[in-house]
Structures are given as structure tokens and as C-alpha cells.
N, C-alpha and C positions, 0 to 999 in steps of 0.2 A: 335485543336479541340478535345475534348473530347468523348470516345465512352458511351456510356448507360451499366450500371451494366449486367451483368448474369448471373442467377440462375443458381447457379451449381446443376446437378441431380445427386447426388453421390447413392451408393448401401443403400439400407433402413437398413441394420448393423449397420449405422454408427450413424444412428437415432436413432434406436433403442436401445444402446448402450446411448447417451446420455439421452435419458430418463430416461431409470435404472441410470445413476449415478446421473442424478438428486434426484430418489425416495430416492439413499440410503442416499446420502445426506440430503434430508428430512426426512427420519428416523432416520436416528444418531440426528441431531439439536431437532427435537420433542421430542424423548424419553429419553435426554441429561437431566443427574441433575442437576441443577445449586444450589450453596451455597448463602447461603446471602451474600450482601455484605457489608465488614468488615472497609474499609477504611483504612485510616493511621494516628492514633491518634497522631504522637509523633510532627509531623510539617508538612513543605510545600515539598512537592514532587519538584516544579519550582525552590523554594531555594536550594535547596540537591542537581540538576542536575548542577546552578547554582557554587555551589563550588565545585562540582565534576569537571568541563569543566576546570577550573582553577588550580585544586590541592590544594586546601586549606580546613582548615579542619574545620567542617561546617556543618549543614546540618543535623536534627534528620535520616535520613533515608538512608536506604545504594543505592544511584542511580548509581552503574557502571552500570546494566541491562537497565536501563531508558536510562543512557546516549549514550549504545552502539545503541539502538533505535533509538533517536535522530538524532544521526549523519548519520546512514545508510538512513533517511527520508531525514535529507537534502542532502545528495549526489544523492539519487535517485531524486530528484526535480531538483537541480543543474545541473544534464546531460538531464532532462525533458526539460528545458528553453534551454540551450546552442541546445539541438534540434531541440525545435520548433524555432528559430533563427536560425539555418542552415536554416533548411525547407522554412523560410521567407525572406531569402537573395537569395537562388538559385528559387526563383519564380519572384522576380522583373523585370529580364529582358526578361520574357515570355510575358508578357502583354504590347501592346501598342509598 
């Protein structure tokens, strides 16, 4: 059986504290410059990561930075799944 959530009442600092860093947060974002933007005339960003992944040479644009992205996004999904898969194999034999 499951108990009911509770509101934790912690000291109003902690509150108040995230508020400000909310604001500051929304002051940097609003008063932030943003440049146009510029694209990647020379080819395909998908192609470039593409023969980056393999070593082959390829590709108008330089993607080692794309690709180190890439792989850190799927590793972080990878241990996402294999968790929510723990989480759903140690809950089968609670029920019923």
C-alpha cells in the first residue's frame, strides 16, 4: 500500500532563493543578444556526423563537436531505457 505525498515546509530562504535565480535567469535570457542565424552553406550537418562516426573522409563540415554530442545523447538515453527496464522488472512481482 502506498502512503499520500507531503508537503514539505522547509524555511522560506530556500524559496526565496529560488525565485531570485529564477529572475536572474530571466534577466540574462531577455536581455541576451542573439545573432542571426547564419546556417551551414557548405552541405549536410547528418552527412559530416555520418562519416565522422566511421572515419572516412567526407563530409563539407567539420562535425567532431556534433559527434561528441551525439554520442553523449545516446549514452544518456541508453542508461535512461536500461533504467526504466530495471525499474519495470523489480515492480512485477509486487502486484498480484
Amino acid at each position: 500500500m502506498t502512503t499520500r505525498p507531503r508537503l514539505h515546509r522547509g524555511s522560506k530562504v530556500t524559496g526565496l532563493l529560488a525565485v531570485g535565480l529564477f529572475g536572474l535567469f530571466a534577466a540574462v535570457f531577455l536581455t541576451a543578444g542573439f545573432g542571426t542565424a547564419e546556417g551551414f552553406a557548405d552541405g549536410s550537418v547528418t552527412r559530416s556526423i555520418g562519416y565522422a562516426m566511421f572515419n572516412l573522409d567526407g563530409g563539407g563540415i567539420e562535425s567532431e563537436g556534433f559527434l561528441v554530442a551525439f554520442i553523449t545523447i545516446a549514452v544518456v538515453l541508453d542508461a535512461a531505457l536500461d533504467g526504466a527496464l530495471m525499474l519495470a522488472k523489480s515492480g512485477e512481482g509486487d502486484e498480484g
